[in-house]
BALO-965668 format. One line per field, with one value per residue: residue number from 1; residue in one letter; x, y, z of N, C-alpha, C in turn. Coordinates in nm, 2 decimals. Atoms other than C-alpha are relative to their C-alpha. Layout:
! BALO-965668
seq <- NUM;...
type <- a;...
nx <- X;...
ny <- Y;...
nz <- Z;...
cax <- X;...
cay <- Y;...
caz <- Z;...
cx <- X;...
cy <- Y;...
cz <- Z;...
***
This chain:
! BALO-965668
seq <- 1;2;3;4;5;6;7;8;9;10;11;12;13;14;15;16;17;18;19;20;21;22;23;24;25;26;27;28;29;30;31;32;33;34;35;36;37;38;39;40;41;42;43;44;45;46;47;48;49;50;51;52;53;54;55;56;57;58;59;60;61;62;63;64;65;66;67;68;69;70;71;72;73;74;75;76;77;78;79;80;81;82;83;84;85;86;87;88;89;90;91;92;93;94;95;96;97;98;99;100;101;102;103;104;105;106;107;108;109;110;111;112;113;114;115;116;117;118;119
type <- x;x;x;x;x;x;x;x;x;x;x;x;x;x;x;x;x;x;x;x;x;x;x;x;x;x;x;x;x;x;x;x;x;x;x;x;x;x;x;x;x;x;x;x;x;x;x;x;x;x;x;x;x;x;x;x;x;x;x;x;x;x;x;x;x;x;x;x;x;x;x;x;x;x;x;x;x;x;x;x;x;x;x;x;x;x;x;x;x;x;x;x;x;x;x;x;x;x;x;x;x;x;x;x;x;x;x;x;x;x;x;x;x;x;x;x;x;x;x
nx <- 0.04;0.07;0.09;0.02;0.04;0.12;0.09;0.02;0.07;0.16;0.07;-0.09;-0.13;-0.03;0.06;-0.13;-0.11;0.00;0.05;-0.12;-0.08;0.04;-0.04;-0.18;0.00;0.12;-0.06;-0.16;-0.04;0.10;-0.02;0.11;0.05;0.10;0.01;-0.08;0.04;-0.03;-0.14;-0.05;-0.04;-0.09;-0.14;-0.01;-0.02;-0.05;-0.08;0.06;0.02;-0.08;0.03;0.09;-0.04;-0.13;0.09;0.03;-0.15;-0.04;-0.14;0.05;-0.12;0.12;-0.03;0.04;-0.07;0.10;0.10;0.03;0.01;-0.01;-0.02;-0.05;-0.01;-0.08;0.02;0.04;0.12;0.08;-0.03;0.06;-0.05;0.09;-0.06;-0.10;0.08;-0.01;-0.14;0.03;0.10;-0.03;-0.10;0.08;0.06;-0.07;-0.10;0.12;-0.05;-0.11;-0.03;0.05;-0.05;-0.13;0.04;0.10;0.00;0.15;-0.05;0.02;0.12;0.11;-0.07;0.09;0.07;0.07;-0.02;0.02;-0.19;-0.06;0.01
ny <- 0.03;0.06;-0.02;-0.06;0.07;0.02;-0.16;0.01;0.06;-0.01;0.12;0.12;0.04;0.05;0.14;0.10;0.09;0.10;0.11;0.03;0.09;0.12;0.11;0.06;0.08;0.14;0.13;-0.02;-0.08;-0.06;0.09;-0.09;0.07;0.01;-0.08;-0.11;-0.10;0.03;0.03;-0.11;-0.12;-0.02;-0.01;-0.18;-0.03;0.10;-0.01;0.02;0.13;0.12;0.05;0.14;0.11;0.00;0.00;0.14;0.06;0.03;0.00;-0.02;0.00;-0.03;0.00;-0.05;0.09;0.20;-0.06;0.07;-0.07;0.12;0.02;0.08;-0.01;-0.04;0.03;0.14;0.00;-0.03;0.12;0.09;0.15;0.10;0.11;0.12;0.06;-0.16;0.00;0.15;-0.04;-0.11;0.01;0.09;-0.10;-0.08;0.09;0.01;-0.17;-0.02;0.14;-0.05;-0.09;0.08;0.14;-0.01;-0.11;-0.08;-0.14;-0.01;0.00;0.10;0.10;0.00;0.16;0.01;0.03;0.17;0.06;0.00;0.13
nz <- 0.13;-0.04;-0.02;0.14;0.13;-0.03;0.07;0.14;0.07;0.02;-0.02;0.10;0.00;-0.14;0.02;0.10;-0.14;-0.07;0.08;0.06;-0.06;-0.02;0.10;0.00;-0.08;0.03;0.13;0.04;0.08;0.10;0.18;0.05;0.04;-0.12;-0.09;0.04;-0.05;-0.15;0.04;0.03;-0.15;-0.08;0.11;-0.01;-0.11;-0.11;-0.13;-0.04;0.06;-0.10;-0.16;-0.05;-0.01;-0.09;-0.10;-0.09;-0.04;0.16;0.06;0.15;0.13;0.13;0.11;0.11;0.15;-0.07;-0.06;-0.12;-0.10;-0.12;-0.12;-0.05;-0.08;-0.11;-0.11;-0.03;-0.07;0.05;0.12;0.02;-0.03;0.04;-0.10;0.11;0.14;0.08;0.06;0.06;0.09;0.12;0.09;0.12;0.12;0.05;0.06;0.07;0.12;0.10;0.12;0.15;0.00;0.06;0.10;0.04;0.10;0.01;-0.10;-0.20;0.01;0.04;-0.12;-0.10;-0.08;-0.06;-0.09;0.02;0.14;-0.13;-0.06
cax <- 0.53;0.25;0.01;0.09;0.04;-0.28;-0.43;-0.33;-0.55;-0.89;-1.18;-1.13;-0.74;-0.77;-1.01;-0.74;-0.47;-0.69;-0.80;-0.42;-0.30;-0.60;-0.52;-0.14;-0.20;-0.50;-0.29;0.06;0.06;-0.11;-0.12;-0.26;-0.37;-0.61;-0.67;-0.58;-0.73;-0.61;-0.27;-0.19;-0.30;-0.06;0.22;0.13;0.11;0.38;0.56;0.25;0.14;0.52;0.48;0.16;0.28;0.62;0.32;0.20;0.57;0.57;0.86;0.70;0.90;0.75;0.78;0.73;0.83;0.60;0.33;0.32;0.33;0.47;0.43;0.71;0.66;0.89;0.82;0.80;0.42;0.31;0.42;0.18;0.30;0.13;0.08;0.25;-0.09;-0.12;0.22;0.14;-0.15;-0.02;0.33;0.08;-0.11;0.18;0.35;0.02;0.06;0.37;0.37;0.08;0.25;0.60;0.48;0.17;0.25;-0.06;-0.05;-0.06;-0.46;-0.59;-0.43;-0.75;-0.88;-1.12;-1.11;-1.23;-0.88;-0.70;-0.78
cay <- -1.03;-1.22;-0.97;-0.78;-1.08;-1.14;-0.77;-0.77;-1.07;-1.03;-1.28;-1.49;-1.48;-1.59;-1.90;-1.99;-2.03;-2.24;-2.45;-2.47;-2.58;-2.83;-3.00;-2.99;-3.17;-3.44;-3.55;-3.40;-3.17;-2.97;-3.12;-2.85;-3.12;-3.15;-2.84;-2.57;-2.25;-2.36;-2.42;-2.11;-1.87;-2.03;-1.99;-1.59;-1.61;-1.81;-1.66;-1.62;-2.00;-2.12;-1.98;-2.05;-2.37;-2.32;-2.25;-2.58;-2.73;-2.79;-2.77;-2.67;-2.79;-2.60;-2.78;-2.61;-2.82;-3.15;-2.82;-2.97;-2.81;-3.08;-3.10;-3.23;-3.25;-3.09;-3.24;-3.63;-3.57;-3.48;-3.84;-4.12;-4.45;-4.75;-5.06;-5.40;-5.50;-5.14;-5.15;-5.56;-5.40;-5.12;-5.27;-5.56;-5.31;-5.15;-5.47;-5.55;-5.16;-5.20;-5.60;-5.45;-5.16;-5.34;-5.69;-5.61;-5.30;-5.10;-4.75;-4.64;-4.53;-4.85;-5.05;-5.13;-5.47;-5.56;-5.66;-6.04;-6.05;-5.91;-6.14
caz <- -2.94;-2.81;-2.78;-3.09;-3.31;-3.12;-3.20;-3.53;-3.60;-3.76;-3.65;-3.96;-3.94;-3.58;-3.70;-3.97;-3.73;-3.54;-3.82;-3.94;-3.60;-3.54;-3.89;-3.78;-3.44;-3.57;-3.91;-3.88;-4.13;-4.42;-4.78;-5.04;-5.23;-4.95;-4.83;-5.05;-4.93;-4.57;-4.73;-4.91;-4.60;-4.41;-4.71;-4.70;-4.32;-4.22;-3.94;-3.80;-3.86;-3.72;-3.37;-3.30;-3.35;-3.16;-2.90;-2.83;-2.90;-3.31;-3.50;-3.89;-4.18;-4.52;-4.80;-5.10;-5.39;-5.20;-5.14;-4.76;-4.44;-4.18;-3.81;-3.65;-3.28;-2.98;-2.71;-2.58;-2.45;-2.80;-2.96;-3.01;-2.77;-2.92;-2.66;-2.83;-3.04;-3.16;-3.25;-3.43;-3.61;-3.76;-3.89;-4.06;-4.22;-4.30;-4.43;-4.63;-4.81;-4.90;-5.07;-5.28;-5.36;-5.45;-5.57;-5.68;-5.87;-5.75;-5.64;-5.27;-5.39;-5.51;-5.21;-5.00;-4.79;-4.63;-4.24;-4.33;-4.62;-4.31;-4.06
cx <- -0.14;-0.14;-0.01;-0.06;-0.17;-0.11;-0.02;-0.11;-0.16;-0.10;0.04;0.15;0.03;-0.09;0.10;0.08;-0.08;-0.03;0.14;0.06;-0.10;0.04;0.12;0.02;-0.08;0.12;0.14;0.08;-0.16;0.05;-0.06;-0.06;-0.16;-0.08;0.06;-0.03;0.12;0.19;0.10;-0.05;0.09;0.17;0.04;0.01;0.11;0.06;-0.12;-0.07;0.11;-0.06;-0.14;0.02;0.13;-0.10;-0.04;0.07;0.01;0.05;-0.11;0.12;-0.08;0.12;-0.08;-0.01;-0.13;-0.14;-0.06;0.06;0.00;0.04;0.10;0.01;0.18;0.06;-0.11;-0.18;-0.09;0.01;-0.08;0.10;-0.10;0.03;0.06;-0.12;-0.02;0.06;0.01;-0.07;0.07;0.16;-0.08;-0.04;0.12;0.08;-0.10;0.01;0.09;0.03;-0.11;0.04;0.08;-0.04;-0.10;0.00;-0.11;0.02;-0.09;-0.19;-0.10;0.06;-0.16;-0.01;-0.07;0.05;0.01;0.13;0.12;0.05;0.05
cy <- -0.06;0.03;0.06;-0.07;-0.06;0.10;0.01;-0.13;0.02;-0.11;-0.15;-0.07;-0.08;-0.19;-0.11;-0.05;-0.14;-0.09;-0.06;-0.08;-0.11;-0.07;-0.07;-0.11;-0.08;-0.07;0.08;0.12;0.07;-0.03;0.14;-0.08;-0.02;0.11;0.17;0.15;0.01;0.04;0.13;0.18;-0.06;0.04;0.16;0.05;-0.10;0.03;0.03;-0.12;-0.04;0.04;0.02;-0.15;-0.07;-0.03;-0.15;-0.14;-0.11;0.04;0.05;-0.02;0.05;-0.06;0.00;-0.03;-0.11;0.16;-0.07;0.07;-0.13;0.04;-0.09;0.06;-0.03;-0.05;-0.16;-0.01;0.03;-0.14;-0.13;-0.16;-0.12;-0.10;-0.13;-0.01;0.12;-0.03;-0.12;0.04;0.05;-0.08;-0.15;0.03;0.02;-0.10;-0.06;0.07;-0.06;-0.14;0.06;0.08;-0.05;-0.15;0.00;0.11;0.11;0.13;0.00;0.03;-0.09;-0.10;0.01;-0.17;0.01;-0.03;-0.11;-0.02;-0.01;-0.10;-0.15
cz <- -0.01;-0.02;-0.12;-0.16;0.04;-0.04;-0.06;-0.05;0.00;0.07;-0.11;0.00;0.12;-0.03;-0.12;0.05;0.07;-0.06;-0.02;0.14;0.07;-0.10;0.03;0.13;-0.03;-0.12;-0.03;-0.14;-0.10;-0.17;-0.11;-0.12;0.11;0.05;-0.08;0.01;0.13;-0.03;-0.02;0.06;0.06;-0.06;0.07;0.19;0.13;0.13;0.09;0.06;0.04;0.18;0.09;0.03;0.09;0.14;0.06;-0.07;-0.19;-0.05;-0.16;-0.09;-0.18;-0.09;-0.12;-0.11;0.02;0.00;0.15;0.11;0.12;0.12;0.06;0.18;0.11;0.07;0.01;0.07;-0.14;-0.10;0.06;0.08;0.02;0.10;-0.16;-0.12;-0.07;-0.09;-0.12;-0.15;-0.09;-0.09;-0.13;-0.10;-0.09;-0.10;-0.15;-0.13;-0.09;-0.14;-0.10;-0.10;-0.14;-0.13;-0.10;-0.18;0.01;0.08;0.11;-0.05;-0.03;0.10;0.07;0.05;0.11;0.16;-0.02;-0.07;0.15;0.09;-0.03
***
């Protein structure tokens, strides 16, 4: 199958794949809010677009309704292991997000702070 799906691809269709599966390993997925060209070739080319992805051990979940194209990784070598302050940082942030969010009332796009508020 390998080689057939390799033949059939044009120059361009072969740079889409690789755009689709750099977006999908850098940020986990494909938004078409974000990306909507990118997005709706891989719609029309999906079984193309899963195993590539099967390829270097991603799972694809389409969803259609959200317009999102999520990477869920395979394989324990493709998952992010944060040391402890990593791990510190980001649930602060994270805890930061969400009190403005919830308490605040402010949507997830006007949530920002500086480093100095941070600190």
């Amino acid at each position: 199958m390998s080689n057939d799906i390799l033949k059939s691809l044009t120059d361009s269709e072969q740079e889409k794949v690789r755009e689709a599966i750099q977006q999908l390993l850098t940020n986990g997925a494909i938004l078409r809010q974000d990306n909507r060209d990118l997005y709706e070739w891989c719609r029309t080319q999906r079984s193309i677009v899963d195993w590539f992805a099967g390829i270097v051990g991603l799972k694809l979940q389409w969803e259609h309704e959200n317009r999102l194209v999520l990477a869920l990784p395979q394989s324990p070598k493709l998952l992010r292991r944060l040391r402890q302050d990593e791990t510190l940082l980001a649930l602060a942030l994270w805890y930061d997000f969400d009190r403005a969010v919830k308490d605040d009332g402010r949507t997830p796009d006007d949530v920002s702070f500086s480093v100095r508020h941070f600190n």
